[in-house]
C-alpha positions, 0 to 999 in steps of 0.5 A: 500500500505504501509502496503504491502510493508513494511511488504514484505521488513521485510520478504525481509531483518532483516535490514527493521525491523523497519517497523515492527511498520505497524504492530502495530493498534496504529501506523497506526491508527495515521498515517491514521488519520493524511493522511485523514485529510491532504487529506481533508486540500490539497482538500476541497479549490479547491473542492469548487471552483470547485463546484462553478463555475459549480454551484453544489449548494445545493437547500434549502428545505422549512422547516420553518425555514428562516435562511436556505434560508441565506445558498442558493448558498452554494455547497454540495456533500462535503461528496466526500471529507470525502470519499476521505480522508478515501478512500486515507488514506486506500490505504496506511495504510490499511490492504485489505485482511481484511474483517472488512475493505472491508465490511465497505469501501463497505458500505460507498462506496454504501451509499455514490454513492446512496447520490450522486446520490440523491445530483445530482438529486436535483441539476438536478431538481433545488428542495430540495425535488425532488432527486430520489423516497424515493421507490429506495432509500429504495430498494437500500439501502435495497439491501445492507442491505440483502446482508450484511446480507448474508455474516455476517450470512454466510460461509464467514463471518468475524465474529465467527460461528453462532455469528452474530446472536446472539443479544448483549445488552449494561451492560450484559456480554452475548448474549440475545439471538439467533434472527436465519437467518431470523430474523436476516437478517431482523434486520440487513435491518431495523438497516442500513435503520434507521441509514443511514437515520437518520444521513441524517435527522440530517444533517440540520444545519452547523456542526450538524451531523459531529460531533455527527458521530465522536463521534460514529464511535470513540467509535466503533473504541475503540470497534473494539480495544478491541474485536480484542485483545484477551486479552482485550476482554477476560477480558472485557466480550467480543465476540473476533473478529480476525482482527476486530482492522483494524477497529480502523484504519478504523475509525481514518482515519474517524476521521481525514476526519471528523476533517478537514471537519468540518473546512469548515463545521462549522458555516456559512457553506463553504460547505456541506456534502450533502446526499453524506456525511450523507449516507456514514457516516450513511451506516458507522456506521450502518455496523461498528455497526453490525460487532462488534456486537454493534447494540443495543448500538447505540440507546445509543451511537448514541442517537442524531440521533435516537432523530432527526429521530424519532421526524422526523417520528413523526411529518410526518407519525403519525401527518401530515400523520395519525393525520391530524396537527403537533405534534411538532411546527418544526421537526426535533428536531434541527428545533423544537428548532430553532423555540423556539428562540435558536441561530442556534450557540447554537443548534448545539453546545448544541447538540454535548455536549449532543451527547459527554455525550452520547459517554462517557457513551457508553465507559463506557459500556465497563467495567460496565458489 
């Protein structure tokens, strides 16, 4: 809103030439920043409260794990308040002709209806494990999925002819290869489920996954920065994406909801981000990644969260499912470590130094090519 108008009142009158600064990615990046975190600061009280007095709390799984019953009668869905933050803070300085832009609020806007969904579902049932069938939850996320597919591979998409086929890899300055439209719309299906669902995973102890996603969807924000400069992506190697830097605004609007989030998320818990959150964040890095051509730096960069789904299929498919025992004492990883005696504190902090570690290594890739 404030980007159209602005850039409407330059082309009214030289006297509005101030405002050219909309115009600069820095700028509204700072700016949406700072309106999700002020939008999640107005509402996330009020939310609670709101939460409580309908008793939209979220029901505890068994997972081994006593702590978690301490947490019972805690509201969830708070992933409505890190949507509303970006989504508030994209009406004003958003560009919505930008298709890097559509395509990842669609993403986080599907995702995030299905946990909410899914969230709604628990509470109905008054059961942790009985939300809607793992069978839709994958065939609606699979849907978007081949329908993201189709449009980056098609005549509209956003990216360059014939690129969004084309395979990057982190530390190599040129494509791999050229997986074609099918292969590639098969990748890109299996890239959104596992990532949606891994965040979803890792989301089970105050404050654990929130921060690891700002870490991810920062740096993908810094990508987005450079591969939509032409010089910068020149010189760095890399595919030049025109208007991807809306993303970077995008992302620091993410930013700043994520922050202030996790101000009632952080250990003991006022409230939960829900399947709400933790898909729409997913569906959000997961779609972000694909437009920037970013897919195989995230095993790297998002390195947390495969660890914690891939210890988490391990434990039930290959283990429990195949084997017949437990792989692990606990899955996944953070409830394994748990189990080991560390302070539930500890974990969650250990891991974000580690999910730290990994995102600068990934920013590193820019240049050591």
């Amino acid at each position: 809103m404030i980007y159209e108008i602005c850039n409407w009142l330059i082309s009214v009158s030289d006297s509005f030439s101030f405002f050219r600064l909309v115009n600069y990615i820095t700028f509204r990046a700072i700016l949406a920043a700072l309106t999700a975190v002020i939008f999640v600061f107005l509402f996330s009280r009020p939310f609670i409260l709101f939460m409580h007095r309908r008793s939209l709390l979220d029901q505890v799984r068994e997972t081994g794990v006593h702590s978690a019953f301490e947490k019972t009668g805690t509201p969830t869905m708070g992933g409505v308040l890190i949507i509303g933050g970006v989504l508030s803070s994209m009406i004003l300085w958003g560009n919505w002709k930008n298709p890097f832009l559509l395509s990842s609020l669609a993403g986080m806007l599907w995702f995030g209806g299905l946990g909410f969904w899914d969230d709604l579902s628990k509470i109905r049932k008054r059961s942790g494990d009985l939300g809607i069938s793992e069978k839709t939850k994958l065939a609606l996320q699979g849907l978007f999925a081949l329908v993201f597919a189709g449009f980056c591979a098609g005549p509209l998409t956003p990216l360059g002819d014939g690129l969004a086929t084309k395979l990057f890899v982190p530390f190599y300055k040129y494509p791999i290869g050229d997986m074609g439209p099918l292969l590639y719309g098969l990748f890109v299906f299996l890239f959104l489920i596992f990532v949606s669902n891994a965040v979803n995973i890792t989301d089970g102890l105050d404050g654990l996954a929130i921060t690891p996603s700002l870490f991810v969807v920062g740096v993908l924000g810094v990508f987005a920065y450079v591969e939509g400069n032409r010089i910068y992506s020149a010189y760095l190697y890399y595919p030049y994406l025109r208007n991807a830097g809306e993303l970077t605004i995008f992302g620091a609007a993410f930013v700043g909801a994520g922050l202030a989030f996790l101000w009632y998320n952080a250990y003991p818990a006022q409230i939960f981000m829900g399947d709400t959150g933790s898909l729409a964040i997913g569906g959000t890095m997961a779609v972000a990644s694909v437009l920037l051509k970013q897919e195989m730096l995230f095993p790297l960069l998002g390195g947390l969260f495969i660890a914690e789904a891939v210890s988490s299929q391990i434990q039930d498919k290959i283990g429990v499912k195949w084997l017949g025992r437990r792989i692990f004492y606990r899955a996944p990883l953070h409830h394994n470590l748990q189990h080991m005696g560390i302070a539930e504190t500890k974990v969650v902090i250990r891991l974000w130094v580690l999910a730290g570690i990994l995102a600068l290594v990934s920013l590193a890739t820019l240049k050591l090519r």
